[in-house]
C-alpha positions, 0 to 999 in steps of 0.5 A: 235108541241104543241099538239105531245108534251102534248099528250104522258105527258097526257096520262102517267098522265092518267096511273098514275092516273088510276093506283093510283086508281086501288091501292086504291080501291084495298087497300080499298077491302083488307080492308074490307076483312081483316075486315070482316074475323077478326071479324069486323062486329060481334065486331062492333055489339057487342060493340055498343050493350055494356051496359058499353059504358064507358068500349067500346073498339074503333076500330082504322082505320089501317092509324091511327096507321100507322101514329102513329108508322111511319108505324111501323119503327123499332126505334118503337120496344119496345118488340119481341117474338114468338107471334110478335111486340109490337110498341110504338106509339103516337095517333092525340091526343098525347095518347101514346099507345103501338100496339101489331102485330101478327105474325099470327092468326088461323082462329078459333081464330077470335070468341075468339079473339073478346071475349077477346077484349071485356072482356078485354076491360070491365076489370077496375082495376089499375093493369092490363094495360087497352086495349084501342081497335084494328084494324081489316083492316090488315091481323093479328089484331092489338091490342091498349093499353096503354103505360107503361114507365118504362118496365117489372119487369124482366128487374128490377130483372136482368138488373145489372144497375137496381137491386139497385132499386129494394128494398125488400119493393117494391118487395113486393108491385110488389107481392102484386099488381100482386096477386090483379090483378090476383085475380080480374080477377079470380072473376069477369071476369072468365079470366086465364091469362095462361103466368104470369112471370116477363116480362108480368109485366110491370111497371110505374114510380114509380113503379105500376104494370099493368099486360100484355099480355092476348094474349094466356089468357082463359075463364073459363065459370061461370058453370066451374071449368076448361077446357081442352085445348092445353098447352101453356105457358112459360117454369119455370113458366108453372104449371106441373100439366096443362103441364101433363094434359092440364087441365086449373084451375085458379090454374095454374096462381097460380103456375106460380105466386108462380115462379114470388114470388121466382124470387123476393126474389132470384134475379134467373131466372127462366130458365136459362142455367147456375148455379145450379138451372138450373139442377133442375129446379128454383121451385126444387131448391128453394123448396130443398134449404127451406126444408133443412134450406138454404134459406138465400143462394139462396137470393137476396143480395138486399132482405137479406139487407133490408128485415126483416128474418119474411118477407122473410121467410112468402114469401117464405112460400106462394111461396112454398105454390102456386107451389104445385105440385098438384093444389088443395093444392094451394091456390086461389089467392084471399087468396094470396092476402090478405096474401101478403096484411097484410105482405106489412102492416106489413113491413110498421110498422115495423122496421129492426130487429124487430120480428112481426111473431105473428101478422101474427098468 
């Protein structure tokens, strides 16, 4: 009787097992599929031939980050948009990262893809959120960075429960900052970034930008001034000129650069489906509302109580300057940069109510 009853709990064991076998093994084929189409093998070699091993992007296993995200539970979801999911996560080493999943990715993609993990990964600056790696053993890839706490700059701007924090002296830093990003990236690593806008400006606790979300960014080869591509970008802040010609410059961050300018210094999105701006567009506005003397109408409260008139009107004045319809009469960002640069200084020393516009001359 002994025997009659073990025989059938054996061999449901054995199916068991033997199931739970062909599982993994067919996970672990899917695996190396997943891999080899996104890329694996090239990255691998590449990376391990890097000279900058300090710099090297780590190729994560797929269970590290599902354990690190609890499989990617909802409670886990800090962003969403046309392009996917971003996580929170928490690494074996309490490294807290942020996981970008795709909703898709071309085929044709994969090489510039990889191009942009290593690039990416070489690029060291305070103000870009640095990428730590990715995952290539699921069926989009997954992309590792670091985990900024204190969200985006267009939550600051128009999160009623959050404008107060916003002072004029730290929208100009956040501008400040966002050029000298942008300029780095432009000068060293032939990067366009192609989506800058307030919420692709992430911001630490005390109020550090690090630049985001380089999912749909470029390269422009050393030997190039600029390429012909499909447009993509976001709307208000897509420079025209590119939108008309599918022409991409490192002018086109600028335009949309010189919108995140006049989101700060007017409190207005962008793109919005109610008040006036909406009918003409925010840049239309803007640029109307300052060629007819009414700028101090269309500000921030916030701005018009702390800034100091000279500030406010030397910003705007860059602002216009960088959505020039015509990229050429806009300036490069290294210019920008140095110009937003001796404002902050400027704003520091000064005090409310004192004119400086000469030490701008």
């Amino acid at each position: 009787m002994a025997a009659i009853g073990t025989g059938p709990a054996a061999s449901i064991v054995l199916t068991f097992i033997l199931y739970w076998g062909l599982k993994q093994r067919r996970t672990i084929k899917n695996k190396e599929m997943f891999f080899k189409k996104n890329g694996g093998l090239i990255l691998q070699k590449i990376l391990f031939e890097s000279k900058q091993p300090s710099h090297k992007a780590k190729i994560f296993a797929a269970r590290v980050l599902v354990k690190a995200t609890n499989n990617f539970h909802k409670t886990n979801v800090i962003g969403q948009g046309g392009y996917g999911t971003v996580y929170k996560g928490t690494l074996e080493d309490n490294t807290r990262v942020a996981i970008k999943k795709s909703k898709s990715i071309d085929e044709n993609q994969i090489e510039q893809f990889i191009n942009e993990v290593i690039m990416l990964s070489e690029v060291s600056h305070p103000n870009v959120v640095r990428l730590l790696g990715c995952c290539l053993e699921t069926q989009t890839p997954l992309l590792v960075y670091e985990f900024v706490t204190n969200k985006t700059v267009f939550h600051h701007l128009h999160q009623k429960d959050c404008v107060s924090s916003m002072t004029f002296e730290r929208r100009l830093n956040i501008a400040t900052q966002t050029a000298e990003a942008l300029a780095h990236i432009h000068s060293t690593t032939q990067i366009i970034h192609r989506d800058i806008k307030s919420s692709n400006i992430l911001l630490t606790d005390d109020y550090t930008v690090k630049v985001s979300d380089f999912g749909i960014s470029r390269f422009i080869p050393m030997d190039q001034t600029h390429i012909q591509t499909l447009v993509h970008g976001t709307l208000g802040y897509i420079d025209p000129e590119y939108f008309r010609s599918g022409i991409l410059t490192e002018k086109s961050d600028v335009y949309s650069f010189g919108m995140v300018l006049v989101e700060l210094i007017t409190g207005r999105k962008v793109y919005s489906y109610d008040g006036t701006e909406s009918e003409l567009g925010l840049a239309m506005f803007f640029v109307s509302s300052l060629e007819r003397g009414c700028l101090i109408q269309i500000l921030d409260d916030q701005a018009k109580k702390e800034g100091i008139s000279d500030h406010i009107d030397y910003v705007a004045k860059i602002a216009k300057d960088c959505i020039q319809l015509e990229g050429k009469k806009r300036p490069n960002m290294e210019v920008v940069k140095e110009e937003l640069e001796k404002l902050r200084q400027s704003f520091i020393k000064s005090s409310p109510g004192e004119s400086w516009s000469s030490s701008l001359d």
